[in-house]
C-alpha positions in Angstrom: 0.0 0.0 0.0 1.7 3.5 -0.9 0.9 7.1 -0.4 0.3 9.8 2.3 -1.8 10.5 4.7 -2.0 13.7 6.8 -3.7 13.6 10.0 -5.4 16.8 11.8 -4.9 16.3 16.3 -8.8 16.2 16.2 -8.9 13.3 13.5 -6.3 11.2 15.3 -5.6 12.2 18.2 -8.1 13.4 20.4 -10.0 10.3 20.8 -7.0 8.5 22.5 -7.9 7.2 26.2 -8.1 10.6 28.7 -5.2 9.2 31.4 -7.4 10.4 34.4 -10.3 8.6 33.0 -8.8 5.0 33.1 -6.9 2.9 35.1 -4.7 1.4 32.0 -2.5 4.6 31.5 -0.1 4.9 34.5 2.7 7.4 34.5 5.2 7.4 31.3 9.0 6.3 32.8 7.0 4.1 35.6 7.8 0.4 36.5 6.6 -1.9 34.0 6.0 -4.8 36.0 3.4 -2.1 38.3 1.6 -1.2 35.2 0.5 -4.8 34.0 -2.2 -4.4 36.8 -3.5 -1.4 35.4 -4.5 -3.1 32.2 -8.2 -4.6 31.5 -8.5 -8.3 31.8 -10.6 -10.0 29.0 -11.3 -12.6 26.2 -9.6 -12.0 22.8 -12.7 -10.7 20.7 -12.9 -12.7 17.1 -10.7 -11.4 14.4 -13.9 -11.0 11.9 -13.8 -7.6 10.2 -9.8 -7.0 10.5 -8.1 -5.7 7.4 -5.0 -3.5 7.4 -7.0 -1.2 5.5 -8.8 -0.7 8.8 -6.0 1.0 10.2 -5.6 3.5 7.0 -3.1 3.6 4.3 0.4 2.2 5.4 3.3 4.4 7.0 1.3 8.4 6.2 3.4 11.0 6.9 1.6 11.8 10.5 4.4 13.8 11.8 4.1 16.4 8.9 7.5 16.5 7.9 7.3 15.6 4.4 8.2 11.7 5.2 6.3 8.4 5.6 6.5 6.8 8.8 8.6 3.9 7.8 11.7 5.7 6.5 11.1 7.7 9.7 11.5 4.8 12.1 14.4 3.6 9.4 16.1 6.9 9.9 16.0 7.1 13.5 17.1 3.0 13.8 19.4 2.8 11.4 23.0 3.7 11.6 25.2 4.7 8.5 22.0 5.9 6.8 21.8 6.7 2.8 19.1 9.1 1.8 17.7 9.8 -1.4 17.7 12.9 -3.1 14.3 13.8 -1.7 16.2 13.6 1.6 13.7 11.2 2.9 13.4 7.8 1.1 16.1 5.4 2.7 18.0 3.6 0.6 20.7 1.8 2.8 21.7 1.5 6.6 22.5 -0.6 8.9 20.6 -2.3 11.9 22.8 -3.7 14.6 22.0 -4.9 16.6 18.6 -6.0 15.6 16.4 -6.4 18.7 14.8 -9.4 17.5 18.2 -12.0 17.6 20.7 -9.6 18.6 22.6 -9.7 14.9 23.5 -7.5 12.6 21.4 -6.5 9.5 22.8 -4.6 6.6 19.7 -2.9 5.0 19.5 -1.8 1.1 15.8 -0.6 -0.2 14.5 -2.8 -2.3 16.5 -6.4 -1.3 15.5 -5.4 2.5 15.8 -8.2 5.4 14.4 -5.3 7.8 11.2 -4.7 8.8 8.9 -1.9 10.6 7.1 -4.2 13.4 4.1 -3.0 15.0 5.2 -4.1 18.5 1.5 -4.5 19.4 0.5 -6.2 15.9 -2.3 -4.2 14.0 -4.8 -7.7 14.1 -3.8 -8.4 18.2 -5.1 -4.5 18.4 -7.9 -5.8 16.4 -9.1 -8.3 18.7 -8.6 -6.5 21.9 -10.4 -3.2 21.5 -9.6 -1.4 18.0 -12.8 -2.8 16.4 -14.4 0.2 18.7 -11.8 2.6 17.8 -12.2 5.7 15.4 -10.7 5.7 12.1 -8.3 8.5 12.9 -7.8 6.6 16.7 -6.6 3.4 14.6 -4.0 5.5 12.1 -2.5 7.1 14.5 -2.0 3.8 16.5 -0.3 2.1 13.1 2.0 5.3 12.8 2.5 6.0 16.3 6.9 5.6 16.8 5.6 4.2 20.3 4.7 0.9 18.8 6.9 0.7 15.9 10.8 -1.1 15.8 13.0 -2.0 12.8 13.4 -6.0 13.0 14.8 -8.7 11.2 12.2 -9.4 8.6 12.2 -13.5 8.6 12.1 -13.1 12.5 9.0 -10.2 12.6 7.1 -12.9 10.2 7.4 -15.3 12.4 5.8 -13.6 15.2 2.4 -12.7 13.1 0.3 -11.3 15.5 1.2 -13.0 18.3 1.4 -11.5 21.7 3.3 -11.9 24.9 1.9 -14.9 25.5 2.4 -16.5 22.6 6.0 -15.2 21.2 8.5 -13.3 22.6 12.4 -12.4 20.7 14.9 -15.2 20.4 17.0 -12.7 21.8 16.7 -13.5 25.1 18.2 -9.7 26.2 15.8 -7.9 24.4 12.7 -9.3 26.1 12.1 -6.9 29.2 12.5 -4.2 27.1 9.7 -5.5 24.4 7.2 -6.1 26.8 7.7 -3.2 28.4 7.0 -1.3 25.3 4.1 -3.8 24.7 2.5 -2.8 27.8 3.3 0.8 27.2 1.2 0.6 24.3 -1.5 -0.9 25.7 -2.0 1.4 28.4 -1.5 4.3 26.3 -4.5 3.1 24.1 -6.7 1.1 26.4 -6.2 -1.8 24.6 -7.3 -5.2 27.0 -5.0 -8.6 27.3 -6.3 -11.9 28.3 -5.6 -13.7 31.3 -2.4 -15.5 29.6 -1.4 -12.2 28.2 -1.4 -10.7 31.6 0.7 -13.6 33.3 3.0 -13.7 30.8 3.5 -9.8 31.1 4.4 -10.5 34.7 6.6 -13.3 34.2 9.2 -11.8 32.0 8.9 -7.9 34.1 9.3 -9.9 37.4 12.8 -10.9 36.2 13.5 -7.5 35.8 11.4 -4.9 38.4 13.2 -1.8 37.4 12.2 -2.0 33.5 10.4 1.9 32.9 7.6 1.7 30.4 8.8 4.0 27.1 7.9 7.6 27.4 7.7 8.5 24.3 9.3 7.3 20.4 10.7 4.0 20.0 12.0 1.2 22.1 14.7 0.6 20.3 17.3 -0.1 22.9 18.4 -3.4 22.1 20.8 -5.3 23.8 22.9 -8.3 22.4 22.4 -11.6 23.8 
């Protein structure tokens, strides 16, 4: 899917969940681990109805710089990063290490083993609230930075749109950090986990009490294993 899409703050954003209105949006920078209790408890709803299309046309240029979201993300994740003349398409970088397995990934546009991940996957949104959601609510969740990450493609593929309790990184180092951000996400949007979501939230944070939720961007910290 191609082109741009410019969003107005009353379009897209000014539907998302009022913190003071709901227990699922603790402070940004917070514990993680605390935060899992803050989020709504329920059964996945069915997947009938989901398209991407649902969640408007892939990577708009929310921020209003002149760029799509996905050369965005690449720009900010990449290192050694080649521009086009139009000083925004991409062409080459490199992503090292990749959160996903902890290796490095040479990119080059158009032969590209990197992808843009939604960390919360677009369908596990789907099923857990977004159904309700506006149409600007749900385009500026698939372009928020929040819940996007540059990832090895084969790897992101395999994850589909599982959640915590289903799939986590082969990088073993990386995991606190994803779920974390997961949970950010969640709470930011109101966005509910089921009951093996939830435990499996906790049993990854409880190895590591002091992981903050994101404030803001991308969590793109990614530690080797």
């Amino acid at each position: 899917m191609t082109g741009s899409l410019a969003l107005t703050g009353c379009d897209a954003l000014s539907d998302l969940p009022d913190p003071s209105a709901t227990s699922a949006a603790p402070a940004a920078g917070g514990a993680a681990l605390r935060a899992v209790d803050g989020l709504v408890v329920k059964g996945r709803a069915p997947k009938t109805g989901y398209d991407r299309d649902e969640f408007g046309s892939a990577w708009a240029d929310t921020d209003r710089n002149g760029c799509g979201t996905r050369d965005d993300v690449l720009a900010k994740q990449l290192s050694a990063v080649a521009r086009d003349s139009d000083g925004c398409k991409v062409l080459s970088g490199v992503l090292d290490p990749d959160p996903y397995t902890g290796g490095r990934i040479a990119f080059e546009r158009g032969r590209s083993k990197v992808d843009i991940d939604h960390l919360v996957a677009l369908s596990d949104a789907w099923q857990k609230g977004a159904q309700q959601w506006s149409d600007g609510k749900r385009r500026a969740f698939a372009n928020d930075p929040l819940n996007l990450l540059a990832a090895d493609s084969s790897t992101n593929r395999r994850k589909g749109d599982g959640d915590t309790a289903t799939w986590l990184p082969p990088n073993k180092a990386y995991r606190c950090t994803y779920v974390a951000g997961q949970v950010s996400v969640k709470s930011k949007y109101g966005l509910w986990v089921t009951e093996a979501e939830r435990d499996a939230m906790r049993k990854v944070l409880s190895s590591c009490p002091a992981e903050k939720l994101p404030t803001g961007g991308s969590p793109t910290e990614a530690p080797t294993r």
